[in-house]
N, C-alpha and C positions, 0 to 999 in steps of 0.2 A: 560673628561666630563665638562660642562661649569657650572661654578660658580653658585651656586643655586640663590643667592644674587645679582645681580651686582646694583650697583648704580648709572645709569647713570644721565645728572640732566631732570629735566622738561622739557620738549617739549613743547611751545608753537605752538599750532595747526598752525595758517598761518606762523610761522616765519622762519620756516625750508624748505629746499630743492627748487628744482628749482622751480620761477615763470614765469607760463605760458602766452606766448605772445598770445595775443589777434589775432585768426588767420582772413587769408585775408578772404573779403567776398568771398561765396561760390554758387555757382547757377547749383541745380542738374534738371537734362534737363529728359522731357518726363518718368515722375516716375508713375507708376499704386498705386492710394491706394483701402483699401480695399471697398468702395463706388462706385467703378467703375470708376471715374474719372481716367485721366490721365491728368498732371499737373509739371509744375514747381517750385523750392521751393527755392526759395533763403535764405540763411542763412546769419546772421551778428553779431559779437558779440559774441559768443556763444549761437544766439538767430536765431530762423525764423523769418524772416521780413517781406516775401514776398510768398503767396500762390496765382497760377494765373493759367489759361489753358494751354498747352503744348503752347510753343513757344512765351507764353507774354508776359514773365520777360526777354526772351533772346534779344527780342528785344529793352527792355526799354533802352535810350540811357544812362538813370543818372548813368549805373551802370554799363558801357560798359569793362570796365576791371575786372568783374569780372570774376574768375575760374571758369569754367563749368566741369560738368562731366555728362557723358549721362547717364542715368537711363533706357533705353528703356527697354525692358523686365524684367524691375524689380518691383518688388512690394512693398513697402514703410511702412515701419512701426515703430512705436515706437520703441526705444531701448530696449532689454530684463534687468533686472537686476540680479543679482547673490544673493540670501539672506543666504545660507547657503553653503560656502564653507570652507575646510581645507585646505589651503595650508600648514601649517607645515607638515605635512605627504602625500600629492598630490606626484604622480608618484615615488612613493618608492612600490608598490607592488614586486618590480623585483632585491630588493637589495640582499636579502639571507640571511637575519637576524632580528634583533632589528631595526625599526626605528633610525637613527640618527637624535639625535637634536643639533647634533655643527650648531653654527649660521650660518656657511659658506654654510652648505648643506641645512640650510633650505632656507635661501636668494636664492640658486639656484633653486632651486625647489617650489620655493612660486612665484618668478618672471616667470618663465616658465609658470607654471598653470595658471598664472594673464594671459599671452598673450594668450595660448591657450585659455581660454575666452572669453579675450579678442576677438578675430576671430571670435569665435563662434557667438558675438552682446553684451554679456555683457558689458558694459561702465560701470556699478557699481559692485562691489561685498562687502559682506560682510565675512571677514575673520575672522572666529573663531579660536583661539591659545591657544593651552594649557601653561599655566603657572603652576608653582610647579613642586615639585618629581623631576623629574629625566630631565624634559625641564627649569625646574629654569625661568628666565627673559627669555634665551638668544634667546629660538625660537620667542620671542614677540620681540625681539631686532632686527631681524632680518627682521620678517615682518613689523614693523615698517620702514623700508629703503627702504624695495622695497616698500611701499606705497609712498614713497616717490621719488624712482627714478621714479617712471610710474606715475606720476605727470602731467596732460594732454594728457598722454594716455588712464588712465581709472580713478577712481575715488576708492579707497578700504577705508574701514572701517573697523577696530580688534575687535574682542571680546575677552577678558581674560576669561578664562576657567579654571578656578582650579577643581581640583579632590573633596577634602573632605575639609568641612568648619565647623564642627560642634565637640564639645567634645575635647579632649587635642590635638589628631593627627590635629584638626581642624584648631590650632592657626597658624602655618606657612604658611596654606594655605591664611587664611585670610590676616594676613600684605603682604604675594606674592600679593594676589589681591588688595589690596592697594596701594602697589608698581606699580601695570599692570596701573592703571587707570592715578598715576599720571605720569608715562614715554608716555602716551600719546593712550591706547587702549580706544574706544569711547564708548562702548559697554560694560557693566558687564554681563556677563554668568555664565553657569556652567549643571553639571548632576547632579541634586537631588536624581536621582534613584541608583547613587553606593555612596551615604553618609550614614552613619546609620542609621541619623535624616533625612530625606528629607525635614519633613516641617519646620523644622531649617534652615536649606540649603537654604532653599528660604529666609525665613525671611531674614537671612544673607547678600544673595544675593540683596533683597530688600533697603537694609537698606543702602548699599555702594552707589547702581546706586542713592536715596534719594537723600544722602548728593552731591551726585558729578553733581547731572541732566542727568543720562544717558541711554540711553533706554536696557530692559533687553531683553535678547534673552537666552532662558534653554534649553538643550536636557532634551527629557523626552518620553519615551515608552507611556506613559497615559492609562497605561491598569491597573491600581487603580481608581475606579469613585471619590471612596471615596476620595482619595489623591490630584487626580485632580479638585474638586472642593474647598476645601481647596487652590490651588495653586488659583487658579480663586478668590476667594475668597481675599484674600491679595492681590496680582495686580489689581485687578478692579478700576480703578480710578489714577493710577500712568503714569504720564507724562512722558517722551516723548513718552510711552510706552512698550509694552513686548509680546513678540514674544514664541510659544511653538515649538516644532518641534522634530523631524518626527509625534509622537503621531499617531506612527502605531499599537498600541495597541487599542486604540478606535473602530478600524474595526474587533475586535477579541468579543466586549464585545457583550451582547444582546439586541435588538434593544432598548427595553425601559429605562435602562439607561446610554446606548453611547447617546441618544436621551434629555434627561435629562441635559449629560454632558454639549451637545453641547448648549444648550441653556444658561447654567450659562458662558459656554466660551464667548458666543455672547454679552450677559449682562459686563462681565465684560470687554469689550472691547479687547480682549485678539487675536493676529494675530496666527494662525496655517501656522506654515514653513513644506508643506508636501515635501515628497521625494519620487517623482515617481520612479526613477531608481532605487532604493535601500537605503537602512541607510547609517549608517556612524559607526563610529569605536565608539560614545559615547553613545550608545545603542545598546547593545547585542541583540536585536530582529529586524527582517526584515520587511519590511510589510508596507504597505500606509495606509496612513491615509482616514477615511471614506469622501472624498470630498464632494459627492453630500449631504449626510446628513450634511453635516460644514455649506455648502455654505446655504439650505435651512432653517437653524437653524438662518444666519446672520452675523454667524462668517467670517471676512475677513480671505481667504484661498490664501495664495501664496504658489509659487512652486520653490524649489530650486533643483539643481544637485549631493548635497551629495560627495562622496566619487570622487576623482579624481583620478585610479589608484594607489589608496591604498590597504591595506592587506583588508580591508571594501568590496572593489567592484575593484578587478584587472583589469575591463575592462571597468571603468566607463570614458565617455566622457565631464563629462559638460557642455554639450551644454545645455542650455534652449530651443532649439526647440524641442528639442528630449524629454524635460520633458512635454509640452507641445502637444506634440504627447500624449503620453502614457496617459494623461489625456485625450484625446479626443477617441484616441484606446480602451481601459483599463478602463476609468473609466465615459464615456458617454457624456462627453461634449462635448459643440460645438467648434468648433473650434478658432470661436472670443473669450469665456468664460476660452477655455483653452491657450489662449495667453495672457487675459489678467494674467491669475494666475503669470506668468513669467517674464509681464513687467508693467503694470497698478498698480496689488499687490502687489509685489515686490518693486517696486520702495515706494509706499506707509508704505511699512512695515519696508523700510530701514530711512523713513522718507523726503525722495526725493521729490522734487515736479513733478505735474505732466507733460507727455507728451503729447502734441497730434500734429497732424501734420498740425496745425494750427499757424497764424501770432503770437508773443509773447509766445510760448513757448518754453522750452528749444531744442538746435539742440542739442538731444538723440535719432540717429536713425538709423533703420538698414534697408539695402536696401537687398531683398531678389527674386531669380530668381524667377521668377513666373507671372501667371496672379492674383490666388486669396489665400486666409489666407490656405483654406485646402491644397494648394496646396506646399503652402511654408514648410508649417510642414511635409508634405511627404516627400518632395525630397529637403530640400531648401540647396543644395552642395553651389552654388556662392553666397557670401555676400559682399556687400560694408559697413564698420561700420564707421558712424558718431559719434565723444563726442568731445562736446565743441564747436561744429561748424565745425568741420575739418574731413578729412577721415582718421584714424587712423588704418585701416585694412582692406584689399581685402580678398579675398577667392575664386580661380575661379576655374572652373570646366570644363572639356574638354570631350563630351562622344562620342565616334568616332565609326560608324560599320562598320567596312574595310572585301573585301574578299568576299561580297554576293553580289547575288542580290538586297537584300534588300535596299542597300545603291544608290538604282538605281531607283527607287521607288519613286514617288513624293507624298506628303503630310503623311508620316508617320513621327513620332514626334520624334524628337531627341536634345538633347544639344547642341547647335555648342559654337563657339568661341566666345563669349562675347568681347567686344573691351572696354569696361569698367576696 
């Protein structure tokens, strides 16, 4: 079992792990966005430089050496981000026991879940890590490295998560979370709802992210009005900000005061991390949170993926197209409305600037089969994933109907080869 304690010294944020080389300019050919356009997009820097009609920019001679890659039936969109993931516990449903938290197994299994994500279009995530009891530092020691190896491939951010903060069992949790912040997690967390005190818990909570500048993210079921606006109540107004999540209890309570709730969430500036595929292992209840009442209340609603094949959700995928589905399936949105919860939100919530697939904004972008947004959330199997300017992950897709007639047949629709 790993050392409850470890000491290792202070991480200064830029000064560790590989620095990423500024990649070659990038010119993606004939991309569909969701406007109907189809267009060229050249990237530089880490930056789009250049947004022009199909065949514009290929011909521009200033920039003749640039890498092309064809985009032709693809459809072009912001990059998703990740706001709520576990990698410490990601793909151990199938182990046969207790979670292990040796750092070796969780490095292996936090860097796996990062790429699988990764593929998926997430360029950002946020990882949440238990710290205390019986994971000590070492699972945050761990995830801290692979944020560090995948260093231009994707971008990750830690939350320290301790168990219990309040009363005498309270005090080790808190110097651990003292410990989390200065070893380098960005993020102060935690569950208020398995502490005695909850609203101590937060104060707690509150009081560390204060002193250090760092935006808070809580699991929290939110099916207390009463507790939860108290929680509202104390964050309202705290910089860089603070994030609830799942708060699939809210959709259980009765309309007039989940209705109520949502309005003092809105007030105090407060992001809801919902979790369409399911919860997660730090909240004992299942269940999505009331979107359309969030969204109509004001509250910013993103959407994260929860549980990665964990004992939570054994057959959870990650993907944020699939969260984004299910909010458009499931819970009424449009489809642009439920893309943005995934990438626009999200990014927002992690505190990222924004995307769009315009000149000067960040090159954060995922190329997906398709003609239009509903269509990509359906079926979207092929992806090209843009971070930092560069293609970082393919995903192709080969649908083949061998053996009939059918494959004999002109103008019926089918997948073919991608040359991308």
């Amino acid at each position: 079992m790993p050392d409850s304690r470890p000491q290792p010294p202070p991480r200064p944020p830029s000064s560790s792990g590989p620095v990423p080389v500024d990649p070659a300019p990038l010119l993606l050919c004939g991309a569909r966005l969701t406007d109907g356009r189809t267009v060229d997009v050249r990237l530089g820097g880490g930056r789009i430089e250049a947004v022009g009609t199909a065949g514009s920019l290929a011909a521009d001679g200033t920039r003749a050496c640039v890498t092309q890659v064809d985009l032709t039936g693809y459809l072009l969109l912001p990059a998703p981000a990740e706001p709520h993931a576990h990698p410490d516990t990601a793909l151990s449903a199938d182990g046969g026991g207790p979670v292990s938290y040796d750092p070796r197994d969780v490095r292996r299994r936090a860097t796996e879940a990062a790429l699988l994500q990764l593929g998926h279009g997430a360029t950002a995530l946020r990882a949440h890590v238990r710290v205390g009891d019986m994971a000590g530092l070492g699972a945050l020691t761990a995830v801290l490295r692979t944020e560090r190896s995948l260093r231009g491939l994707a971008e990750l951010t830690t939350v320290a998560v301790p168990r219990v903060l309040t009363g005498v069992a309270g005090a080790d949790g808190l110097a651990v979370l003292r410990d989390a912040v200065k070893m380098g997690a960005s993020v102060v967390g935690g569950c208020p709802d398995l502490d005695p005190d909850p609203t101590g818990y937060v104060e707690t909570v509150l009081e560390v992210a204060s002193e250090h500048g760092c935006p808070v993210d809580l699991h929290t079921d939110a099916a207390d009005p009463a507790r939860l606006a108290r929680f509202a109540a104390m964050a309202g107004g705290l910089r860089p900000g603070v994030a609830l999540g799942p708060c699939g209890g809210l959709a259980r309570l009765p309309a007039e005061p989940a209705a109520r709730t949502a309005d003092r969430l809105a007030a105090a500036g407060v992001t809801v991390v919902c979790l369409p595929q399911g919860g997660c292992g730090a909240v004992d209840r299942r269940g999505a949170a009331p979107v359309r009442l969030l969204r109509s209340a004001g509250v910013r609603v993103a959407a994260g993926s929860g549980a990665l094949r964990d004992v939570s959700n054994p057959v959870g995928r990650g993907d944020p197209l699939e969260a984004a589905y299910l909010l458009a399936s499931r819970h009424g949105l449009s489809a642009e409305d439920a893309y943005a919860a995934v990438s626009a939100s999200a990014r927002a919530a992690l505190g990222l600037p924004e995307v769009r697939v315009e000149a000067g904004f960040p090159a954060e972008l995922l190329a997906v089969r398709g003609d239009r947004l509903s269509e990509a959330l359906s079926l979207g199997y092929s992806r090209i994933v843009v971070h930092g300017g560069r293609v970082v992950a393919r995903t192709s897709a080969v649908r083949e109907y061998c053996g009939s007639a059918a494959e004999m047949e002109p103008g019926l629709p089918r997948q073919g080869r991608g040359t991308a």
